[in-house]
Residue frames as a rotation matrix with the C-alpha (Angstrom) as fourth column:
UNK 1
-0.753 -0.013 0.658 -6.57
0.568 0.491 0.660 -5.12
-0.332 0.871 -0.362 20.78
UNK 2
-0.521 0.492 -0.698 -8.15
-0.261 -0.870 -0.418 -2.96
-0.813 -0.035 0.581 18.44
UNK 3
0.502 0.018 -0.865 -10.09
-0.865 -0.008 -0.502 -4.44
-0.016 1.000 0.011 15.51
UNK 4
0.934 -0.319 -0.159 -7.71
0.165 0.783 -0.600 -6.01
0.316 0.534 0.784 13.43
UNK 5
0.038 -0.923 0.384 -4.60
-0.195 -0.384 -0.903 -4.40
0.980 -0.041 -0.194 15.41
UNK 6
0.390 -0.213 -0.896 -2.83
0.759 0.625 0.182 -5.68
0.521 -0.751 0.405 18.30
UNK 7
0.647 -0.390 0.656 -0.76
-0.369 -0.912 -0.179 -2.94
0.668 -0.126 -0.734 20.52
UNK 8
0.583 -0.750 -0.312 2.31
0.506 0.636 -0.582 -3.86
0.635 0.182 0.751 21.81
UNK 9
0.771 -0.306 0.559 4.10
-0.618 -0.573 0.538 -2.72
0.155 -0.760 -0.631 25.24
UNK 10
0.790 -0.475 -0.388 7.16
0.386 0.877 -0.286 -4.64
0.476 0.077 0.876 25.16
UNK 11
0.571 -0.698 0.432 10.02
-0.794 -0.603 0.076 -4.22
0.207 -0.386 -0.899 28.18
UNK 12
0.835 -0.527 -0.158 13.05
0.505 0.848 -0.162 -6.41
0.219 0.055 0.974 28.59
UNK 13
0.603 -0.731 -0.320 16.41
-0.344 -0.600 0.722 -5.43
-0.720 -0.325 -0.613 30.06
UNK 14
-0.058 -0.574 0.816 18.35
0.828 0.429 0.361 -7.21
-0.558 0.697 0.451 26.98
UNK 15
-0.554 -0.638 -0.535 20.00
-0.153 -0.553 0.819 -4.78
-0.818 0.536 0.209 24.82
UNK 16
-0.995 0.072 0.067 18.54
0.076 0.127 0.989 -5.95
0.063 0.989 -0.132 21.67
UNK 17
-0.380 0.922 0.073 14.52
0.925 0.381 -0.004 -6.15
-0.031 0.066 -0.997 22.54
UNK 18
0.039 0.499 -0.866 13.97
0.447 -0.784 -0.431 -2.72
-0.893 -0.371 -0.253 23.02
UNK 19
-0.877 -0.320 -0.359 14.98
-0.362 -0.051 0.931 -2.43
-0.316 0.946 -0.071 19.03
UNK 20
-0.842 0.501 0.203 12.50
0.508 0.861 -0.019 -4.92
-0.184 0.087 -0.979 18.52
UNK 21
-0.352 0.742 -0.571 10.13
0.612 -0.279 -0.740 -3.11
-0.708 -0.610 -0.356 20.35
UNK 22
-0.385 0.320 -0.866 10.40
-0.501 -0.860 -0.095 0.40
-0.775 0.397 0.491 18.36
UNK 23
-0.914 -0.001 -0.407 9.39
-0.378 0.375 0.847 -2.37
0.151 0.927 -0.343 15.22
UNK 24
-0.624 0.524 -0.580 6.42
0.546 0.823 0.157 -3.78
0.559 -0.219 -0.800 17.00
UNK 25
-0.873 0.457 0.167 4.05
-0.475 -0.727 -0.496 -0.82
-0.105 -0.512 0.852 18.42
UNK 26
-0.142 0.936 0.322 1.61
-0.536 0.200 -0.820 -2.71
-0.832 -0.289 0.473 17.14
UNK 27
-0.816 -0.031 -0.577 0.75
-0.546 0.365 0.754 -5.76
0.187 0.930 -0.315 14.51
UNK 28
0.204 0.816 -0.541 -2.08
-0.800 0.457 0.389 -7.63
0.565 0.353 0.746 12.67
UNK 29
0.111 0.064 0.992 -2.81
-0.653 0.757 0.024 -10.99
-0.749 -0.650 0.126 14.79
UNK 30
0.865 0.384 0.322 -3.66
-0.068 0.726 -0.684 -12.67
-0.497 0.570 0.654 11.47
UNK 31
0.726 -0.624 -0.289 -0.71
-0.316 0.071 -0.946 -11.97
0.611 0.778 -0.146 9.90
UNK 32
-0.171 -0.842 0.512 1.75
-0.984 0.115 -0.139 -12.87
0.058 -0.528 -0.848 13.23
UNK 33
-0.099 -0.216 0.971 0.38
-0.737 0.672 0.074 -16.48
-0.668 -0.708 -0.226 13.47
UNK 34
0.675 0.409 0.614 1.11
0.211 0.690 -0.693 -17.94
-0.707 0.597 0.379 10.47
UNK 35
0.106 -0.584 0.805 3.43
0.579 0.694 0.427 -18.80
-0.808 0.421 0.412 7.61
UNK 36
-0.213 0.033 0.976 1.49
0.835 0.525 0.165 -19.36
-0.507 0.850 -0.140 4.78
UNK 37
0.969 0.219 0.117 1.25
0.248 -0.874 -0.418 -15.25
0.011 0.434 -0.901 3.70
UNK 38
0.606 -0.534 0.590 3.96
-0.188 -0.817 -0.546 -14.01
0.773 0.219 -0.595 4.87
UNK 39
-0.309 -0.424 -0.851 6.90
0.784 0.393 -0.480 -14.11
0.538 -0.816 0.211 7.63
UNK 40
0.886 0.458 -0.078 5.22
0.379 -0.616 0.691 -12.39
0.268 -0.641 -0.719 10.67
UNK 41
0.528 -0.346 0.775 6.37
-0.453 -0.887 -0.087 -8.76
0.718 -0.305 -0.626 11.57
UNK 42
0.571 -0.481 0.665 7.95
-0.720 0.094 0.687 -10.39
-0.393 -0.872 -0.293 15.18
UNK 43
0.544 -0.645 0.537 9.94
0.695 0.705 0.144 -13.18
-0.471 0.295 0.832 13.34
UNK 44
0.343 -0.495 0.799 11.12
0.672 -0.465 -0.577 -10.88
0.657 0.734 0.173 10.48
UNK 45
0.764 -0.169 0.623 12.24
-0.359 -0.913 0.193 -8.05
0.537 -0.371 -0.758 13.70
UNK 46
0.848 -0.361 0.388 13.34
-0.115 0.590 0.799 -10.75
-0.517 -0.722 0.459 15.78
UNK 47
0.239 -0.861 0.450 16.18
0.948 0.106 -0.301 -12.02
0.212 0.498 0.841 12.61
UNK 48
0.266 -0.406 0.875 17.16
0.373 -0.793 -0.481 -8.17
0.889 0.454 -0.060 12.38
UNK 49
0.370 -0.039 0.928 17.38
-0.423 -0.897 0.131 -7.22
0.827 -0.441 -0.348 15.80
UNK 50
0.594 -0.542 0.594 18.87
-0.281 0.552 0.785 -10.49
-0.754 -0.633 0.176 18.81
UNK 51
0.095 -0.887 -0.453 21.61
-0.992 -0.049 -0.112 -11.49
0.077 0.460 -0.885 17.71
UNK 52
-0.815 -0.406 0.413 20.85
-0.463 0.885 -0.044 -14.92
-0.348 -0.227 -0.910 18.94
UNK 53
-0.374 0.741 -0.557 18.30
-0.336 0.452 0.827 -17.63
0.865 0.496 0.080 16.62
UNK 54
-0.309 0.506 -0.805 17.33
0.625 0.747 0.229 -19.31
0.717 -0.432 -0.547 19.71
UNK 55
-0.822 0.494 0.284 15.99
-0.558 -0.598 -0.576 -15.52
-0.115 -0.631 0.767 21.65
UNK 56
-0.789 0.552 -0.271 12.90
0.614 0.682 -0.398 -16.86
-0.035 -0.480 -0.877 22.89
UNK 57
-0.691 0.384 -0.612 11.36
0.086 -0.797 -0.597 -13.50
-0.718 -0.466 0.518 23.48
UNK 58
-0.974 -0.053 -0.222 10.53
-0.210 -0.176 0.962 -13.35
-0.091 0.983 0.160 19.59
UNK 59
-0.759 0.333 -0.559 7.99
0.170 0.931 0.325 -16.46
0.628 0.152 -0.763 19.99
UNK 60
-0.575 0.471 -0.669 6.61
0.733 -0.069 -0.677 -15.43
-0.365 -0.879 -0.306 23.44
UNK 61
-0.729 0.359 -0.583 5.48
-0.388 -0.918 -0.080 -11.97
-0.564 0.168 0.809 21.86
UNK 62
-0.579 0.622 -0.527 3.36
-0.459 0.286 0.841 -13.96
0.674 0.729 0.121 19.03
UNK 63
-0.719 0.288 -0.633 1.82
0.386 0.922 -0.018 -16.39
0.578 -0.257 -0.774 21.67
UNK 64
-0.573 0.352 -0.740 0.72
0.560 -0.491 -0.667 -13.15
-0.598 -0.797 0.085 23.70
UNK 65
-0.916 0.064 -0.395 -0.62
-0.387 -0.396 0.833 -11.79
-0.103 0.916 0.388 20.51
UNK 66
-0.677 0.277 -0.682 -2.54
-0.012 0.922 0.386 -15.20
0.736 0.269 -0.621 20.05
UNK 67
-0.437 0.643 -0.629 -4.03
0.893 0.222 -0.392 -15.07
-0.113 -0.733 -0.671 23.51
UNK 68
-0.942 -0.164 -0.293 -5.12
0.107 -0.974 0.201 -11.14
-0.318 0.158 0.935 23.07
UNK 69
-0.426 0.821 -0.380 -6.91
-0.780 -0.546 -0.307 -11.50
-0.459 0.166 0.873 20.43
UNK 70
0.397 0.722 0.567 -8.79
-0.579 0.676 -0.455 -14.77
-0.712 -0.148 0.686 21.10
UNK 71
0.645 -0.185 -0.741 -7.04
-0.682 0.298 -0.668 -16.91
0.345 0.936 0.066 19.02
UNK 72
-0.162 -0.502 -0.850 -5.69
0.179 0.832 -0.525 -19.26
0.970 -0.237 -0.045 21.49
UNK 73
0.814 0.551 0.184 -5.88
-0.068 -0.224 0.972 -19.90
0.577 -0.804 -0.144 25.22
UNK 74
0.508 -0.649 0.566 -3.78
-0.805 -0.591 0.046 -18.66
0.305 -0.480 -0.823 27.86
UNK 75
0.956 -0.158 -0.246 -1.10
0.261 0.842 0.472 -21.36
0.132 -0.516 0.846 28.24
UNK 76
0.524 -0.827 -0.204 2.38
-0.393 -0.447 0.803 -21.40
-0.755 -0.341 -0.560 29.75
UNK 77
0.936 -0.296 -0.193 4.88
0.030 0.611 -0.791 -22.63
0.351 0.734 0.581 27.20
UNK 78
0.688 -0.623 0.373 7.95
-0.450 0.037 0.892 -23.74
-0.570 -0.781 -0.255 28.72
UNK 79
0.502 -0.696 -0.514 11.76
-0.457 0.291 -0.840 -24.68
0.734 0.657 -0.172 27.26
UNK 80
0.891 -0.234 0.388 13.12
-0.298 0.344 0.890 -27.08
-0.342 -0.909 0.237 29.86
UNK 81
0.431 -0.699 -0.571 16.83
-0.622 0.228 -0.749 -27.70
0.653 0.678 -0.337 28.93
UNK 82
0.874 -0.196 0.445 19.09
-0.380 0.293 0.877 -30.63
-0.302 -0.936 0.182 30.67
UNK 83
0.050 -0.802 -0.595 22.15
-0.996 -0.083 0.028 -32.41
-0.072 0.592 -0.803 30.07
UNK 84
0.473 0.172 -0.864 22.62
-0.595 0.786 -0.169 -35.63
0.650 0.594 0.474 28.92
UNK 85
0.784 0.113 0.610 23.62
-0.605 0.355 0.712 -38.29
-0.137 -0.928 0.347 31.03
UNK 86
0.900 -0.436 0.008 25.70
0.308 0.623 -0.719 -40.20
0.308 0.649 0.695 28.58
């Protein structure tokens, strides 16, 4: 983190993240965790470049962002799926 600029090393063996990636060398923290300006640079790559709404990766990249550059503390965030019992 540089300032007001994040840098951005992003590897993944999925087809579609390395796209991502070449969009994301590097973005504003302030502008990735939050709405109310604008959709953030990793949401707005993320629609254009997985092909799936529920990629995960998208989210995970802002949260590492967040922890960077002090703007949140290191926590795991976890998606636990099961099936229903019913």
């Amino acid at each position: 983190m540089n300032g007001t600029v994040c840098a951005l090393v992003i590897r993944s063996e999925c087809e579609a993240i390395p796209r991502l990636a070449k969009d994301l060398n590097q973005v504003n923290p302030f502008q990735e965790i939050s709405f109310r300006q604008s959709m953030p640079q990793t949401i707005r790559s993320g629609m254009q470049h997985s092909p799936h709404a529920a990629c995960p990766v998208p989210v995970g990249i802002i949260k590492t962002v967040e922890v960077e550059a002090k703007l949140a503390l290191p926590a795991d965030v976890t998606i636990k799926l099961s099936k229903s019992q019913a």
